[in-house]
N, C-alpha and C positions, 0 to 999 in steps of 0.2 A: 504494500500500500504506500503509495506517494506520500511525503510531507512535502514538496516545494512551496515552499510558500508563496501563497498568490494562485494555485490550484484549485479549480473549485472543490468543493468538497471535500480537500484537505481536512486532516483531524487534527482540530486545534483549541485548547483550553479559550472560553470566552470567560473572562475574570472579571475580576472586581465586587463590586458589592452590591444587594439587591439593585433593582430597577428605580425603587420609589423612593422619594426624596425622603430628606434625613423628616420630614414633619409629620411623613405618614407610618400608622403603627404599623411594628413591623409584623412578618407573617411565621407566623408558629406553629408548624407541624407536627402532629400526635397521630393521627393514621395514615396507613399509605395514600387512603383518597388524599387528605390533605398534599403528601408528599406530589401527589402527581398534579394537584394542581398548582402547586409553589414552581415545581419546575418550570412550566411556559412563560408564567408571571417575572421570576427571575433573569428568564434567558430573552425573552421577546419574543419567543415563538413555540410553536409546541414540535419536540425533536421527533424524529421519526430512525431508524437505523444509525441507535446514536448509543452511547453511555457519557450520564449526565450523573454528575458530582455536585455536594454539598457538603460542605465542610463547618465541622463545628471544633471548640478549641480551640482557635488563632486568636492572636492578639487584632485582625480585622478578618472578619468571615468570606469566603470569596466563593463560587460558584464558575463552574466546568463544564465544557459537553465537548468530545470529540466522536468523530466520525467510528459506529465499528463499521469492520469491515466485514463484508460480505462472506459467504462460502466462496464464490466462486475467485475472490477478488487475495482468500488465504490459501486455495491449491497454488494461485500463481504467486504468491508474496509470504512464506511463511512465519515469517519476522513480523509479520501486520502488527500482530497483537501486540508483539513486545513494544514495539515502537508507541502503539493506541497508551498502554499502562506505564510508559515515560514518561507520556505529553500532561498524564490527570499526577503523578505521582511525585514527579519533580519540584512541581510548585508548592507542592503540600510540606514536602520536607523542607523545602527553601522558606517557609511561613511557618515553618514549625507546627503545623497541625495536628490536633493530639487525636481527631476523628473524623470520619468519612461516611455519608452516606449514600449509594450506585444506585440511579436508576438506567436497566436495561431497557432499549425501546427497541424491539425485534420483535416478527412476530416468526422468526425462526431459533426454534427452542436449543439445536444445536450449538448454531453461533453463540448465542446467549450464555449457553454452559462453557464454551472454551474460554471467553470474556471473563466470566465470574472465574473459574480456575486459574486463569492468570493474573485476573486485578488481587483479588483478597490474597494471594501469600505476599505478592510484594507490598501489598498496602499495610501486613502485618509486617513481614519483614524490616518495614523502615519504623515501626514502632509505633505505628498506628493501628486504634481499633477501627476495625469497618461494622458500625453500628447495624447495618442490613443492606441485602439486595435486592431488587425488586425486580420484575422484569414486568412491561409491560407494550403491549401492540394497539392501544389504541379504544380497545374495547373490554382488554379485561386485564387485571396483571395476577402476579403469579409471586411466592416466594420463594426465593432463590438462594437464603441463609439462613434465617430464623425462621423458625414453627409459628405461624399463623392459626391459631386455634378456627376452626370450621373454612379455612380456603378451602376449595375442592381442587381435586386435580385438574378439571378443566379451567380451572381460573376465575376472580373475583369479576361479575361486570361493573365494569365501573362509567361514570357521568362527568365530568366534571365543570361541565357549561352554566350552570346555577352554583358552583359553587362562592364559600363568602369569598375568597380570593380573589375570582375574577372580579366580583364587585366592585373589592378596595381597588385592585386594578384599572380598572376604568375611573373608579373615582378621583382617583389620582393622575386622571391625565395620560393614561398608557397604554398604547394598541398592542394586544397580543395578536402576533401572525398566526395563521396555522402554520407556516411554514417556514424552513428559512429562505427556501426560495421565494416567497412572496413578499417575506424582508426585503431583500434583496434586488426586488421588482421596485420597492419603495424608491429607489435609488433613480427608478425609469422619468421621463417626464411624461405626465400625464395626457390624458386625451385633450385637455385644455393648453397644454403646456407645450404640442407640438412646436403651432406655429414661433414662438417667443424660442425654441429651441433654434429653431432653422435661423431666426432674425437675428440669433447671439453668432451661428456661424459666420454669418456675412459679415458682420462688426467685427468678430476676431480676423479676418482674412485681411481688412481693409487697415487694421491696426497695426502702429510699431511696436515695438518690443518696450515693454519698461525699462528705464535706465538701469542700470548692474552697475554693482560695485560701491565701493567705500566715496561716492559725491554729494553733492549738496543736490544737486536733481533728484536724485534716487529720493533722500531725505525730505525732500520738496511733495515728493510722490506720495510718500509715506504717511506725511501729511493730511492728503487726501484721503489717501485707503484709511486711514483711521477715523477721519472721519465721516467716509460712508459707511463704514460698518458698524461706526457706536447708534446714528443715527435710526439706521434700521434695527438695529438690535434694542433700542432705546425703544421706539414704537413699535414696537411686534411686527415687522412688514419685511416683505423678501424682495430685493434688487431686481428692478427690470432691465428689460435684454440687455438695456446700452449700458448699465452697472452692473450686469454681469460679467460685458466682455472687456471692461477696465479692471474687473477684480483679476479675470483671467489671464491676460496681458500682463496684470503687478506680479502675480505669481509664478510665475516664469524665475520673479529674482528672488533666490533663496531669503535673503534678508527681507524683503515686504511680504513672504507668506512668514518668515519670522514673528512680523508684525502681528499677523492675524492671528495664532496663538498667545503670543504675548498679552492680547487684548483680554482673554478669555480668563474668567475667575471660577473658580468651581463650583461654587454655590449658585450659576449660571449657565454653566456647561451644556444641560440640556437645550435650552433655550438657543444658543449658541451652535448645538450642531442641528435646530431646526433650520436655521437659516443656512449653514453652510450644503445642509442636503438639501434645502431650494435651488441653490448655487449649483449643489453637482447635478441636478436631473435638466439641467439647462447646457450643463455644457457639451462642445462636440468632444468624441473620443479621442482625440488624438492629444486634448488638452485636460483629459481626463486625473494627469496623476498632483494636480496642485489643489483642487478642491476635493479630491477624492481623500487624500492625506488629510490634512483640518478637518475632513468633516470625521476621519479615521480620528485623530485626535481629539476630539471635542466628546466624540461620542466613549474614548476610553476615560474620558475625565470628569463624563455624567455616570459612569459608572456601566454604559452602553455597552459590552465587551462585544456580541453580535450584530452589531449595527457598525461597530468600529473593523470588525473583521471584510465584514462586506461592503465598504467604501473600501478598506485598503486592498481587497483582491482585484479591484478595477484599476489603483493605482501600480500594483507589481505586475497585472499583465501586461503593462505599457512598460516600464523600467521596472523590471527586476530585481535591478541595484540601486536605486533611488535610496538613499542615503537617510532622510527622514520618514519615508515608509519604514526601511527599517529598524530605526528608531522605536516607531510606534509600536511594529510589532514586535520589540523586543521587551515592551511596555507591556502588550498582551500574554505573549506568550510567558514570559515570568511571572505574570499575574500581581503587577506591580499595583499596588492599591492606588487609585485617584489621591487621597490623602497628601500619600506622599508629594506631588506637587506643589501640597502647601508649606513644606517641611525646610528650615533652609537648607540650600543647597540640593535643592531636589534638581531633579534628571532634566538639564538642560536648562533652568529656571532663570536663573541666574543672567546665563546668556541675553534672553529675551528680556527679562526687566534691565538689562541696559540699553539695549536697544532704543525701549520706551524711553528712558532717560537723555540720551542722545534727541530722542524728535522736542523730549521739550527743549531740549536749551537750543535747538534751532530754531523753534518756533519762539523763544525769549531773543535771538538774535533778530529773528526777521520784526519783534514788535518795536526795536531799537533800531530797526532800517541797517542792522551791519550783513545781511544775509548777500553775502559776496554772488550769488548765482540768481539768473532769470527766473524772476517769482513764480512766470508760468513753465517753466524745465519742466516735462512730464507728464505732460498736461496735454498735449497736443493731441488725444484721441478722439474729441467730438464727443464730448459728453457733457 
């Protein structure tokens, strides 16, 4: 089974901490129904041919789902597994986790049983308990480590469309997919959104490059981009075509998509990667890897880790080596908590709050008339 990352369907830990902001209570699972409805709530979508992780004991609780693999997919790859039981077991030992709880999503009982034989000894091995296994296809689950007093052999049915979870779910503002594919569609632009896609291509085609490099133009620029994106994030509202294809043009220069992170505060984040994924369902593919990364970002700093996955698989099938795709997903894939961001000296932080610092004392230069460069440097896109 492939890991490249940037493969669709890759199997890869989606981290961080629930979905629901820090205001909403959180969700506390006592039965498996519960457990199976906490997963989709968690992840953003409900897993289908998956093993999905929740962890309890960390000093920050973080949540998993990698891909299993198929039968057909471990006659040709027999390492699958080993690789699947790295990608959940890594991070747990890296966070120190003292327990684990596995839900199987298969509705092939084989696969199922070589999954749970491989995860539970190494999950014990690294000195973790594995609290239970569950397995479950959608309509009914099954146990697969502890004695379930009256499960049947053929499996529990289960519902979980009424349950309170989905509730608090929606109440709080949070679309569960069915799928991750239809995450992942979310990324698309809409049946309204065609046209405004096509009008953003033409504006990028006709557009220069953003200025690069360490100048007062660039900084001039930055200027701007900062200020269309507090504005729109200020009023809840998503950039039209001709602000789209300036965001897309700035971000060409690694240091004004700097900007566009640097901007973002955590306690905002979601908010932050709605807009940037208005941005990405706009742009053409070939400029796909600058707003596909931010919005990759934004969403692992709301605590997004699925949403963060499937913006940056559009940025790595275009650059592979993209430098701050991989960045993010080394954010993800270690299951580095949002938190940390706020932390001094968090991952990259540092860098970017100077940056910010930089535009002001240009922008105190330019209210004192010493701004040695063309106030309009930058600027020339027609917008």
């Amino acid at each position: 089974m492939t890991t490249t990352p940037g493969a669709p369907g890759s199997p890869r830990p989606v981290p961080s901490t629930p979905r629901a902001p820090a205001a909403t209570a959180p969700l506390v699972a006592r039965t498996p129904e519960d457990v199976l409805a906490m997963v989709p709530a968690v992840l953003g979508f409900t897993p289908t041919q998956s093993v999905a992780m929740l962890t309890l004991g960390a000093a920050r609780a973080f949540h998993a789902r990698v891909d299993l693999p198929t039968a057909a997919q471990l006659a040709q790859e027999p390492d699958g597994l080993t690789e699947m039981v790295d990608l959940l077991r890594q991070p747990c030992v890296r966070h120190r986790v003292r327990a684990v709880l596995l839900v199987v999503f298969s509705d092939d009982e084989h696969t199922a049983l070589a999954a749970r034989r491989a995860l539970v000894p190494a999950f014990r091995g690294s000195g973790m308990e594995v609290v239970d296994v569950l397995r479950a296809d959608g309509r009914r689950w099954w146990p697969m480590l502890r004695r379930h007093p009256g499960a049947p052999a053929w499996g529990v049915p289960y519902d979980v469309s009424e349950h309170p979870f989905v509730a608090q779910t929606v109440l709080a503002g949070k679309v569960t997919h069915p799928t991750r594919e239809d995450l992942d569609r979310s990324l698309d632009p809409g049946p309204a959104e065609v046209a405004a896609h096509a009008r953003v291509a033409c504006l990028v085609a006709q557009g220069p490059l953003a200025p690069r490099g360490d100048t007062p133009a660039e900084l001039v620029e930055a200027m701007a981009l900062r200020d269309l994106l507090l504005d729109h994030h200020v009023d809840g509202t998503l950039p039209d075509p001709e602000e789209v294809a300036r965001l897309l043009l700035a971000l060409r220069s690694p240091r004004l998509r700097d900007l566009a992170c640097a901007l973002v505060e955590r306690r905002e984040a979601a908010a932050w990667a709605e807009l940037w994924r208005g941005v990405l369902r706009l742009t053409p593919p070939e400029l796909v890897v600058g707003p596909a990364t931010v919005t990759a970002f934004c969403a692992w700093l709301a605590g997004e880790g699925a949403l963060a996955w499937c913006a940056l698989d559009r940025a790595l099938a275009v650059d592979p080596d993209h430098s701050f795709a991989g960045l993010v997903g080394g954010l993800l894939t270690a299951a580095v908590p949002p938190a940390a961001w706020d932390a001094p000296g968090g991952p990259g932080r540092s860098d970017l709050i100077a940056l910010l610092e930089e535009i002001e004392e240009l922008e105190e230069l330019d209210r004192r008339g010493e701004l040695d460069d063309d106030p309009d440097a930058g600027r020339d896109h027609g917008w």
